[in-house]
C-alpha positions as CSV (number, residue, x, y, z in Angstrom):
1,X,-25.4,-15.2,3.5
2,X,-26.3,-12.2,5.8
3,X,-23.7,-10.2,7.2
4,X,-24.4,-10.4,11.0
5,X,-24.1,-14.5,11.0
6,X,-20.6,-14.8,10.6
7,X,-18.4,-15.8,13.2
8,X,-15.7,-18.0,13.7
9,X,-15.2,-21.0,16.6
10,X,-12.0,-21.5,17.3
11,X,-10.1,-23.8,20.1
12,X,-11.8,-27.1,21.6
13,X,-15.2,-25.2,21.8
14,X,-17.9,-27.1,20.0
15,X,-21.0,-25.2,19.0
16,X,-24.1,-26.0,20.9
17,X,-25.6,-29.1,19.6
18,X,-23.3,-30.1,17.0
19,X,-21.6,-33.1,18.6
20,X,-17.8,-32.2,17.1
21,X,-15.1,-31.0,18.7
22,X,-13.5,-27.8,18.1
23,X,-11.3,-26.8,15.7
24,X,-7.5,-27.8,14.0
25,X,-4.9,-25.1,13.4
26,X,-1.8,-26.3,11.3
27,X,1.0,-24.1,10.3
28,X,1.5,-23.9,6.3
29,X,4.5,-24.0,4.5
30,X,5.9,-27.3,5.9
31,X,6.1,-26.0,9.3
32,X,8.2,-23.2,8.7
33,X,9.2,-21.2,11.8
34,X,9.1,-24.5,13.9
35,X,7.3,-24.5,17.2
36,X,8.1,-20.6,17.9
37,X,6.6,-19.9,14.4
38,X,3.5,-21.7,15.2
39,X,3.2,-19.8,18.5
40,X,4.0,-16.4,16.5
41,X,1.2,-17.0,14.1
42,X,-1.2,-18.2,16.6
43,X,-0.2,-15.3,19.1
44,X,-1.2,-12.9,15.4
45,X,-4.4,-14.5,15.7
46,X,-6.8,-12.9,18.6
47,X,-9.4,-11.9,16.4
48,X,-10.0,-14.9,14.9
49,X,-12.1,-15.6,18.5
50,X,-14.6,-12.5,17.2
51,X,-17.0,-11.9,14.5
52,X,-15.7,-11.1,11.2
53,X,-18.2,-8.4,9.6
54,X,-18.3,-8.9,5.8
55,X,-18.9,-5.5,4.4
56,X,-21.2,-4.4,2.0
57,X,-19.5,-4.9,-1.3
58,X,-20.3,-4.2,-5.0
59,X,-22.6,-5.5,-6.8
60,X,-20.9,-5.0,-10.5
61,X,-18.7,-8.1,-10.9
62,X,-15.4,-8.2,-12.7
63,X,-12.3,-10.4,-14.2
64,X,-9.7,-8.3,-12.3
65,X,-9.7,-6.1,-9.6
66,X,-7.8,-2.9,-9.4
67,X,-4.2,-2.5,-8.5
68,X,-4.0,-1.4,-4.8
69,X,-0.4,0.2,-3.9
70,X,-0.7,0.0,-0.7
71,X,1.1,-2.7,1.6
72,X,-0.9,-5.4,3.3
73,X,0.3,-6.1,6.7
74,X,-2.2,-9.1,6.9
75,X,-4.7,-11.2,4.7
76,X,-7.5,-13.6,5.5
77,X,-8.6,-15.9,2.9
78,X,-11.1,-17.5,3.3
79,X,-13.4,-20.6,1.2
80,X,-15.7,-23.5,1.6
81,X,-12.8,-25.8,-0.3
82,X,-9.8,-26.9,2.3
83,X,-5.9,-25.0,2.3
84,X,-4.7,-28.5,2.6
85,X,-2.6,-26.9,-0.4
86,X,-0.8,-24.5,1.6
87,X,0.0,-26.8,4.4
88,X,3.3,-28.8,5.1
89,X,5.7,-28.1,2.0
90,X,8.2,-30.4,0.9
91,X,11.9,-29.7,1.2
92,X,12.0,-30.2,-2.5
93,X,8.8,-28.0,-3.3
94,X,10.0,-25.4,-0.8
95,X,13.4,-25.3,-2.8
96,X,11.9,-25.5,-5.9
97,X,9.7,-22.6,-5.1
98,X,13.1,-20.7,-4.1
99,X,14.6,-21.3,-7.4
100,X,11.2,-20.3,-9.7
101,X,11.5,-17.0,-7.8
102,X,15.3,-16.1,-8.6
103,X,14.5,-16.9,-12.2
104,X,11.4,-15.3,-12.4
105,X,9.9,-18.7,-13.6
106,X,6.4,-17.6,-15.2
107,X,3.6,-20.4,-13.4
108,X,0.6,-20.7,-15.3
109,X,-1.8,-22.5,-13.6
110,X,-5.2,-23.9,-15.1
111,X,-8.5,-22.5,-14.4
112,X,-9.2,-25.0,-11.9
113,X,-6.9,-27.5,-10.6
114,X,-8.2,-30.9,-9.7
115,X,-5.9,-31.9,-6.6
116,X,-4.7,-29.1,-5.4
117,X,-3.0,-31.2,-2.3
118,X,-1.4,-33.2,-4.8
119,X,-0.2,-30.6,-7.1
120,X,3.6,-30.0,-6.8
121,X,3.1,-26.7,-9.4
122,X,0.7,-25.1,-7.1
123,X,2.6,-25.5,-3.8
124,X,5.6,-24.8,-5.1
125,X,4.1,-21.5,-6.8
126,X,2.8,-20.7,-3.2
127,X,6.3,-20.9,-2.1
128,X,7.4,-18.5,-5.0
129,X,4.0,-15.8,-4.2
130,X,5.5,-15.7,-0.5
131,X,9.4,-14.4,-1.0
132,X,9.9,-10.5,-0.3
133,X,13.9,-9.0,-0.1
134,X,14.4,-6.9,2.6
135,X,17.0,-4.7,3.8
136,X,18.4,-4.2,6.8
137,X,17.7,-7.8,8.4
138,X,18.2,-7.9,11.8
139,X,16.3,-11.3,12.8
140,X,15.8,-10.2,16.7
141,X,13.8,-6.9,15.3
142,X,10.6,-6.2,13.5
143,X,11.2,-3.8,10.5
144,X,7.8,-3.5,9.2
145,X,6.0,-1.5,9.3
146,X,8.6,1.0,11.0
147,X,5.4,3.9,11.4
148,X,4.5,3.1,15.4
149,X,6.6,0.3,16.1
150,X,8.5,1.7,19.1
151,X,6.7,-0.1,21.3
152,X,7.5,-3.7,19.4
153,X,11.2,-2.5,19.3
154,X,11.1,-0.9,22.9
155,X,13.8,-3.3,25.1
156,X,15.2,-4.9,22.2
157,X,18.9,-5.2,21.7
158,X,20.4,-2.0,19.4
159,X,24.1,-1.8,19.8
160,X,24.3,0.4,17.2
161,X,22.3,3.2,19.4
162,X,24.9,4.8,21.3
163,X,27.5,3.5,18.7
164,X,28.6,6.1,15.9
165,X,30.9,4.6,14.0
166,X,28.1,1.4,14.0
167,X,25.6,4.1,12.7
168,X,28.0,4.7,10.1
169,X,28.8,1.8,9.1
170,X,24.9,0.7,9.0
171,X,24.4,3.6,6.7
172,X,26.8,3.2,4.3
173,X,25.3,-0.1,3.5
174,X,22.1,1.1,3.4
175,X,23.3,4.0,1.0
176,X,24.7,1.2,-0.9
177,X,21.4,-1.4,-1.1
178,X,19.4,1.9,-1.3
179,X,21.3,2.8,-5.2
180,X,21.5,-0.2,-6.0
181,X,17.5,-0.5,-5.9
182,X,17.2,2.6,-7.7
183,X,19.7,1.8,-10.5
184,X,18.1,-2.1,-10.8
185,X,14.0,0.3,-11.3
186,X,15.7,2.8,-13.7
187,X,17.0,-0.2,-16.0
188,X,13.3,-1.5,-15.5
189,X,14.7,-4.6,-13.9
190,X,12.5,-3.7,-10.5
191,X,9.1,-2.6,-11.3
192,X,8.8,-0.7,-7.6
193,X,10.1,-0.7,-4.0
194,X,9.6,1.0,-0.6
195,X,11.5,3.1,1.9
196,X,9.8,3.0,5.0
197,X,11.3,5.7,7.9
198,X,9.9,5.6,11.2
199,X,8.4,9.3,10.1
200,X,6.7,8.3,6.5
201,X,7.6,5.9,3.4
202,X,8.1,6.6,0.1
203,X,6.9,4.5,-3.1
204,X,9.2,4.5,-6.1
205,X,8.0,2.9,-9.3
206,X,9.3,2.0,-12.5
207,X,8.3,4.2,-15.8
208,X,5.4,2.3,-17.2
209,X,3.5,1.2,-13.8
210,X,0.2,3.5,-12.6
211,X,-0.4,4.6,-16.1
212,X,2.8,7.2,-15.6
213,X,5.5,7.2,-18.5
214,X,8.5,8.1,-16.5
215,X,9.5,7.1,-13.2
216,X,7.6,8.4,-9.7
217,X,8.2,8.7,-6.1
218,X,5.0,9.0,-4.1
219,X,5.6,10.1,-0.1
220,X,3.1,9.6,2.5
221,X,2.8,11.4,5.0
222,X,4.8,14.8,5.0
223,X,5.7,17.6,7.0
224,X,6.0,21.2,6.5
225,X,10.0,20.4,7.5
226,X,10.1,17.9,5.4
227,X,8.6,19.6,1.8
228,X,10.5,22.5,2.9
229,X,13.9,20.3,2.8
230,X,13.0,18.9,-0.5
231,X,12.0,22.4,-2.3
232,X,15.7,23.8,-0.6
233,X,17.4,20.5,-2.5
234,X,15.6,21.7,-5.8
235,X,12.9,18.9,-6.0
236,X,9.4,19.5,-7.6
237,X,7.0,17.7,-6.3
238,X,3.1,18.6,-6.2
239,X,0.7,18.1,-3.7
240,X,-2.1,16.0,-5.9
241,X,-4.8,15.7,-3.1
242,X,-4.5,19.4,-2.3
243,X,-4.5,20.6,-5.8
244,X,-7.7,18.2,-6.5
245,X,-9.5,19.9,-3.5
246,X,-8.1,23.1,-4.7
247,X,-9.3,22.5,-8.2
248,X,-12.9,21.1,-6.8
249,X,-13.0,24.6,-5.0
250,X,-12.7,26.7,-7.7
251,X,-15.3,24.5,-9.7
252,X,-17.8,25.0,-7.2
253,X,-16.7,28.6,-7.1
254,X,-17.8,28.9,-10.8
255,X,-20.4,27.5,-10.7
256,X,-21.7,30.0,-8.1
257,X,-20.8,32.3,-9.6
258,X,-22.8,31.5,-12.9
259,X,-26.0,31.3,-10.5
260,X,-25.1,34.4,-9.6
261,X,-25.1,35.7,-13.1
262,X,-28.3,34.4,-14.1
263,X,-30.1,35.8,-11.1
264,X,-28.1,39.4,-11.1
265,X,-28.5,41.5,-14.4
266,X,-25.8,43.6,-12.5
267,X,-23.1,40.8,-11.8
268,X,-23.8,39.7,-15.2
269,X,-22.5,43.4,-16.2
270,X,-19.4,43.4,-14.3
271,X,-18.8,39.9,-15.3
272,X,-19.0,40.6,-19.1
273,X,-16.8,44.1,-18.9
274,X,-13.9,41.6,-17.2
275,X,-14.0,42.6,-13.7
276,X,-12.4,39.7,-11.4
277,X,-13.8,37.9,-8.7
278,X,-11.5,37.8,-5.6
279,X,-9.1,35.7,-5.2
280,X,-8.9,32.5,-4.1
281,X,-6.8,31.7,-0.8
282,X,-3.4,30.8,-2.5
283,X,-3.0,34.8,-3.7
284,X,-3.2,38.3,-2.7
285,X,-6.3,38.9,-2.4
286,X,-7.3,41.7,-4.9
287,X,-10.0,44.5,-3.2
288,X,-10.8,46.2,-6.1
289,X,-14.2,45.4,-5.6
290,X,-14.4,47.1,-2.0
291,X,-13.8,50.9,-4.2
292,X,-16.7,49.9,-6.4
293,X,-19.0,50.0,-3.0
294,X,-17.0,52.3,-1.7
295,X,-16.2,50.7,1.9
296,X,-12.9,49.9,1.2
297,X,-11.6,52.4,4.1
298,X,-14.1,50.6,6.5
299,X,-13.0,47.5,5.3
300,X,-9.6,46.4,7.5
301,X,-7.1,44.7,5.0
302,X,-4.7,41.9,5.8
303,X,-1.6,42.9,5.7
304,X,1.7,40.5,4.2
305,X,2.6,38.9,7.0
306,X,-1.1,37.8,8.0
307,X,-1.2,36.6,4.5
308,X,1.7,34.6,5.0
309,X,0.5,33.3,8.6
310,X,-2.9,31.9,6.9
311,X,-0.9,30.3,4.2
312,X,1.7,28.7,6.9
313,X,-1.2,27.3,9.0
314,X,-3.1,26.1,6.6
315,X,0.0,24.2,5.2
316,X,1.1,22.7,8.4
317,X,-2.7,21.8,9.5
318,X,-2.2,18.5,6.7
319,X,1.1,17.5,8.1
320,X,0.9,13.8,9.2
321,X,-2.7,13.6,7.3
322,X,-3.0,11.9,3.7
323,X,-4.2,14.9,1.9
324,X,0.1,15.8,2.9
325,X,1.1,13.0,0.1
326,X,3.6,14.2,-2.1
327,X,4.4,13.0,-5.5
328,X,7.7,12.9,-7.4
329,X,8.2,12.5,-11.4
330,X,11.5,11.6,-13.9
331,X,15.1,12.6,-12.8
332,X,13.6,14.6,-9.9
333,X,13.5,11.3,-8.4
334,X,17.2,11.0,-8.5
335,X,17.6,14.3,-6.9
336,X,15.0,12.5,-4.0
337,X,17.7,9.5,-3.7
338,X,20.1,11.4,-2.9
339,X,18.4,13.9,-0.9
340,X,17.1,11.1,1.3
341,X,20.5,9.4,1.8
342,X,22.1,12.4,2.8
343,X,19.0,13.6,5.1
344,X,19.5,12.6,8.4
345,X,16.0,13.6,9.8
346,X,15.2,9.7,8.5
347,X,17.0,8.1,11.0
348,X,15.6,8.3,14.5
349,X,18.1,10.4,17.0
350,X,16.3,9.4,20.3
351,X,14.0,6.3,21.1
352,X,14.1,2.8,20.3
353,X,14.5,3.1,17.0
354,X,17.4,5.5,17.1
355,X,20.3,4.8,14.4
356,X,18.8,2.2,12.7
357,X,18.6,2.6,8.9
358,X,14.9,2.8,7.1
359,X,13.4,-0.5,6.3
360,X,13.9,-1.1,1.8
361,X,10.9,-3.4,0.7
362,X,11.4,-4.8,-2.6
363,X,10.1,-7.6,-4.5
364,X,13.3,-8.6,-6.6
365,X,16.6,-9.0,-5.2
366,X,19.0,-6.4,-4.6
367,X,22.7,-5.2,-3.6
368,X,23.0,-6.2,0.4
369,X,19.1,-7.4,0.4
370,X,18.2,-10.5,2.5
371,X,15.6,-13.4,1.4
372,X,11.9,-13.1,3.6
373,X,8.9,-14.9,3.1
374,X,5.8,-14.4,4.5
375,X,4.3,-16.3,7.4
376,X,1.1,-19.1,6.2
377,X,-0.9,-20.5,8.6
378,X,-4.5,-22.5,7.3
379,X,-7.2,-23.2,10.1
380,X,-10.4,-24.9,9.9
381,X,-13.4,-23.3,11.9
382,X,-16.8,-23.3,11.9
383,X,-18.8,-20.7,10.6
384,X,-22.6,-20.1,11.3
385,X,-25.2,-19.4,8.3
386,X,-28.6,-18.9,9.8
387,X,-29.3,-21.4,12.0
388,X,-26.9,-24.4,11.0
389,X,-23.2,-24.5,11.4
390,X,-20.9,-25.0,8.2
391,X,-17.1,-25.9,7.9
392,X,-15.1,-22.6,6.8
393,X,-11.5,-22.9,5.6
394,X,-8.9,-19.8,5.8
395,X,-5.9,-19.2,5.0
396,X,-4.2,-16.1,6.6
397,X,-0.8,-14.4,5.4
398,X,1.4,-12.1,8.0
399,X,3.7,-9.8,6.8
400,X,4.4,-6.8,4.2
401,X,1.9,-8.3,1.3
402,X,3.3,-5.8,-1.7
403,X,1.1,-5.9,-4.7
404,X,2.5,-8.4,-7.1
405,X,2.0,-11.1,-4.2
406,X,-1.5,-9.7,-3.7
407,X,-2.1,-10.4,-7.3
408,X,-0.1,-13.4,-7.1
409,X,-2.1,-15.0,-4.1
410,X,-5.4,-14.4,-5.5
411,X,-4.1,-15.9,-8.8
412,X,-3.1,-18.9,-7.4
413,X,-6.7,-18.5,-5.0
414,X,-8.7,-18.4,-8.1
415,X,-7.0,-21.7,-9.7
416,X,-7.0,-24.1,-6.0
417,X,-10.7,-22.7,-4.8
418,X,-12.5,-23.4,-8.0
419,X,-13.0,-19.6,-8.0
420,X,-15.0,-18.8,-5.0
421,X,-13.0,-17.5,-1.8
422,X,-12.8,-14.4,0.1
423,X,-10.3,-12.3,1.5
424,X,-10.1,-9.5,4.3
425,X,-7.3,-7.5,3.9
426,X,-5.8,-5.7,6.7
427,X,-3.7,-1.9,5.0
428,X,-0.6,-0.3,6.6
429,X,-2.8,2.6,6.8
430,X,0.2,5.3,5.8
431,X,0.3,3.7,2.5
432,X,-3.4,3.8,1.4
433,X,-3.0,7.2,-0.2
434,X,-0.3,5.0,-2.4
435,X,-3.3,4.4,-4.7
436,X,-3.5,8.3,-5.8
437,X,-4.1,8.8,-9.3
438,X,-1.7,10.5,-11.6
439,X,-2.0,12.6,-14.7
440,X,-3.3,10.9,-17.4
441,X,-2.2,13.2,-19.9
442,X,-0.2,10.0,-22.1
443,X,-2.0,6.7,-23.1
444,X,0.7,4.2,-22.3
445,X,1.0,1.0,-24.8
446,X,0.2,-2.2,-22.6
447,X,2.3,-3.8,-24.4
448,X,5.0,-2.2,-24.8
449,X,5.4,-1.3,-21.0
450,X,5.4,-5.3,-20.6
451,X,7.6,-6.1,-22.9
452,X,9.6,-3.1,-21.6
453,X,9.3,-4.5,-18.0
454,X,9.6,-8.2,-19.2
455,X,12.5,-9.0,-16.9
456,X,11.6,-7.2,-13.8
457,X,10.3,-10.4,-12.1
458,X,6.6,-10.3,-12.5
459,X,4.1,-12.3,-13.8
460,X,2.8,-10.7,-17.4
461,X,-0.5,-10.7,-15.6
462,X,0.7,-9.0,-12.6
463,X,2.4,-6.2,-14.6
464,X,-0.7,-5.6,-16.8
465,X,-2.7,-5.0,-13.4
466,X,0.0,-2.9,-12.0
467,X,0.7,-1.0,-15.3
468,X,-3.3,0.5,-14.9
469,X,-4.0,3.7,-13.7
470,X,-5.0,3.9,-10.3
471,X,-8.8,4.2,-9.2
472,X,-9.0,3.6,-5.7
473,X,-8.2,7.1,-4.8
474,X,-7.1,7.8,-1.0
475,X,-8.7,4.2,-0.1
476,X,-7.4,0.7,-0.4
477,X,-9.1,-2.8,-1.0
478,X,-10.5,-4.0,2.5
479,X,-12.5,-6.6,1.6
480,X,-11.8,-9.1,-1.8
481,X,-14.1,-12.1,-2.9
482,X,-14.3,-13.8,-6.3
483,X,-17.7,-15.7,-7.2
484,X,-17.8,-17.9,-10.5
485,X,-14.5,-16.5,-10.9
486,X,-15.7,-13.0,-10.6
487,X,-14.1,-10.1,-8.7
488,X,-16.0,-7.9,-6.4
489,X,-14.5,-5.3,-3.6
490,X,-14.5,-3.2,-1.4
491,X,-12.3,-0.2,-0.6
């Protein structure tokens, strides 16, 4: 299928020459939302009017695809094989798909299911895949993602804004759902959640989850201010993507310098009688070398403070940028809750969002947490292949898509599709540096991290992808599609 015939037809248009009308849109999920739903969804829609450009994607196939931390604010599915699956729940399947969630009901589907519209196990799984907790819930507001959303919360209704003793009261229950997360992933009954601030969110995981033995915090992105208020609390923390470039540097420093060896009898000399090169940009830089040429009074030295200067700007220059991630390991992540719920730089003092408590994203229930699901919507285009026009199915999902319903959707994608679909997934762009990898310096036991997670709420198959290392790097999945029940991607 080449890349540049895809595009989708949507409305009453027909294409030229076909003789059909145009296309249906129904709302999945037995109609959830109502009318206003239905006009939400469709209004989250635009795009679906353009070309969709499949990217290139490769070409090494595989049963699973890596676990991407970062959170999906929308996905596209789409497959030659109808939703119909995902459309119009029952109240009793709906319910049903409540109650498999609270008990963490493990849903093993076969390889292929026969009638998926008439399978009560896979709709009522779909249900299950589409619940998220979320704290605060204020219905009238949008609280995700909080990164750039003053203009979606701009003339909304905040009576807490000019209210302290509301303010108050809003954070103590947010101090309260906020421990009570912690507590629930340091008893490994959570395997992860988020705190998202209108400024940067943090990613706390449970020991045994990204290949790490004790529990991590990853923050993205940071400020000078802000690293400097967690050193001052007594947090260590490390910059990974700056001591990677760091390391990289001083690699490529070595291995100029060996050039240099081999081509200078007289480097070589120094070299061997122990001489040091000069330092790299982290230290006082040593000018030793200057006396051996004897220059070193023409040469004009930088003093402390232009040391300091170079080292200040070149540490606020990656503020707001990914390269600023910070990560978090063991009980300093304790020291991080508490610093956070006594930091007041998290909350907003001036603009729409002012007083309101960050947004906690988790995937089990917790102390003061509120029941979400994600919006489903199928629709039925037509999609152009050369010169004739095919029917195309999709299936798109709006919301915060965490990684255990990522996993979970493609799961139950892989079972109702025959395993062939595709799926364009749209990344909350602060998070994408989520997928960092840590220090592998212990092999973790895959099966003693599940059966040490066992009752955290996710599938076993979910918590053996999410117990992998990360791979991805900075990047995230954009682009997912499963051939012969396959895997391929691309980040």
């Amino acid at each position: 299928m080449e890349e540049s015939s895809w595009w989708f037809e949507c409305g009453s248009r027909a294409p030229p020459g076909s003789g059909k009308r145009g296309v249906s849109a129904s709302a999945a999920g037995g109609g959830r939302g109502g009318p206003a739903g239905r006009a939400e969804a469709a209004a989250a829609v635009p795009d679906l009017h353009l070309p969709v450009l499949v990217p290139d994607i490769p070409s090494s196939p595989r049963n699973e695809f890596p676990a991407d931390w970062s959170i999906k604010t929308r996905l596209l599915c789409m497959s030659s094989q109808p939703f119909t699956w995902a459309e119009h729940l029952k109240a009793q399947e709906e319910a049903q798909g409540f109650a498999q969630h609270c008990r963490a009901t493990e849903t093993n589907l076969p390889q292929c299911v026969q009638e998926p519209k008439m399978s009560t196990e896979l709709r009522c799984a779909f249900q299950q895949s589409l619940i998220y907790w979320l704290h605060p819930s204020l219905p009238w507001l949008q609280l995700f993602p909080r990164i750039g959303a003053d203009r979606k919360i701009v003339g909304k209704a905040s009576p807490w804004s000019q209210d302290e003793a509301l303010q108050q009261v809003l954070m103590s229950e947010w101090s309260v759902s906020f421990t009570s997360l912690y507590n629930l992933l340091k008893a490994k009954l959570c395997p992860y959640f988020y705190v998202c601030t209108y400024q940067f969110t943090v990613l706390f995981r449970a020991a045994g989850l990204a290949g790490s033995d004790v529990i991590t915090a990853v923050i993205s992105p940071t400020t000078r201010g802000l690293r400097e208020a967690m050193r001052n609390e007594g947090i260590e923390f490390s910059l990974p993507l700056v001591e990677e470039s760091r390391i990289r540097k001083q690699k490529n420093s070595e291995m100029n310098l060996e050039t240099e060896v081999v081509h200078s009898p007289e480097v070589g000399k120094s070299t061997e009688d122990g001489e040091e090169p000069a330092a790299s940009d982290d230290d006082e830089e040593s000018f030793s070398w200057l006396e051996e040429m004897g220059v070193q009074d023409k040469v004009k030295k930088p003093d402390a403070i232009s040391i300091k200067l170079r080292k200040e700007k070149n540490e606020v220059q990656m503020d707001h940028k990914p390269e600023s991630v910070a990560l978090v390991k063991g009980t300093n992540t304790f020291t991080l809750l508490n610093f956070l719920i006594n930091c007041k730089s998290i909350v907003a003092a001036a603009g729409p969002q002012a007083g309101l408590p960050p947004t906690l994203l988790s995937p089990i229930a917790f102390r003061g947490a509120t029941m979400q699901t994600l919006k489903a919507r199928s629709i039925n285009a037509k999609a152009r292949a050369h010169l004739s026009y095919e029917d195309i199915f999709s299936l798109e999902i709006i919301g915060p898509v965490m990684p255990h319903s990522l996993h979970s959707l493609t799961m139950l994608l892989k079972s109702a599709q025959r395993g062939a679909f595709s799926a364009i997934l749209y990344t909350h762009e602060p998070t994408a540096v989520f997928n960092i990898g840590l220090d592998a310096s212990t092999a973790l036991n895959k099966e003693a991290v599940c059966k040490d997670l066992s009752k955290c709420g996710l599938h076993p198959k979910t918590l053996e992808q999410l117990s992998q290392f990360s791979t991805l790097g900075k990047s995230s999945i954009r682009f997912l599609e499963m051939k012969d029940y396959a895997y391929t991607w691309k980040s």
